[in-house]
N, C-alpha and C positions, 0 to 999 in steps of 0.2 A: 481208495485209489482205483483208477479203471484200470480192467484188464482186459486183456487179448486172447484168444487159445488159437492157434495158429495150429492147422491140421494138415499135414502132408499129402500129398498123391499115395503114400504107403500107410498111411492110416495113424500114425504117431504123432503125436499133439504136443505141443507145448505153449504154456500160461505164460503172458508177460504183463507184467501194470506196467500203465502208461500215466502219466503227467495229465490233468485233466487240460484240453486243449488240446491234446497231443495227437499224432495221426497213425493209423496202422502204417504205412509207410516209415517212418521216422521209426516206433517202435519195433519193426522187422531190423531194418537195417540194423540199429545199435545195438541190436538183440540178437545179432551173427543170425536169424533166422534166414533159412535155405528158401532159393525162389522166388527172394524179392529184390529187384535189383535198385529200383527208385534211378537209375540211369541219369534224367533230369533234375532229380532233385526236387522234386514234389512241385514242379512246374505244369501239371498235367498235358506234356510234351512228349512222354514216350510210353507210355500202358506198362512199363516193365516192372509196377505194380501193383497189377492185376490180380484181384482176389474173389470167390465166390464167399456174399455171406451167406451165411445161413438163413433159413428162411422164415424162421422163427425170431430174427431179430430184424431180418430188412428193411420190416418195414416202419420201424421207430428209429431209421432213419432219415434223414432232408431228403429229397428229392435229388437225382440227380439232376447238374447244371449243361448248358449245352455245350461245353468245353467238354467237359468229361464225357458225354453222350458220342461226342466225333470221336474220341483217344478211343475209348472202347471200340470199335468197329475198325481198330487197328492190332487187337492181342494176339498172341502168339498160340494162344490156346483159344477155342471157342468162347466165345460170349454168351452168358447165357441170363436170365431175367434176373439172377444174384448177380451178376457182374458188377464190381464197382470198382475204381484206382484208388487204392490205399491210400494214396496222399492228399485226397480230396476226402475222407471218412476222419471226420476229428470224434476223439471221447469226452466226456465228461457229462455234467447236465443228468440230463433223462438217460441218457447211453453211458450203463457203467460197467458191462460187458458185452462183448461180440465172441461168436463162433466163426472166423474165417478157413476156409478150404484153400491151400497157393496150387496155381495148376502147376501142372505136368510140364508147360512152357510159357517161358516170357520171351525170350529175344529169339 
C-alpha cells in the first residue's frame, strides 16, 4: 500500500498509506493531518492543499497540469519549484511513497 510522511513546519512527521489511486489531499484530510484544508474538495479551486514535495521524489511525478499551475500562484505560503495541490498528486503505480513538507499557511 502507498504511503505518505507528512512533515510539519515543527519538524514532526507522520506515515499515512493511502488506497492506490488515492490523493495526498484525501489522505491528509481523513488522517486529521494538520494544515491541510482541501476547502474545495480536490477541485483544484482553492490551493488549501498546498504541499512541498520532496525533492528526491518530485520528480517521479506527472507533470504539473495548467489548472494546478494557476491554483498555485494563489497559496497562502510561498510557492516554490516542489509546490504541488495535494488533490491533484494521486499514489500508486510507480509512486509508492512521498515525502511531503505542509506550509506554515493555507488560507
Amino acid at each position: 500500500m502507498p504511503t505518505i510522511i507528512f512533515e510539519q513546519p515543527n519538524g514532526t512527521a507522520t506515515e499515512v498509506e493511502v488506497a492506490d489511486g488515492g490523493n495526498i489531499m484525501r489522505a491528509a484530510v481523513s488522517n486529521g493531518i494538520a494544515g491541510i484544508v482541501g476547502e474545495c474538495g480536490g477541485q483544484a479551486m482553492c490551493a488549501t492543499c498546498h504541499v512541498y514535495v520532496a525533492p528526491e521524489d518530485a520528480a517521479s511525478l506527472p507533470d504539473i497540469s495548467e489548472d494546478e499551475d494557476e491554483m498555485l500562484d494563489c497559496t497562502a505560503a510561498e510557492r516554490t519549484e516542489f509546490s504541488r495541490l495535494g488533490c491533484q498528486v494521486r499514489l500508486g503505480g510507480a509512486t509508492q511513497q512521498l515525502r511531503v513538507t505542509v506550509p506554515s499557511d493555507q488560507v
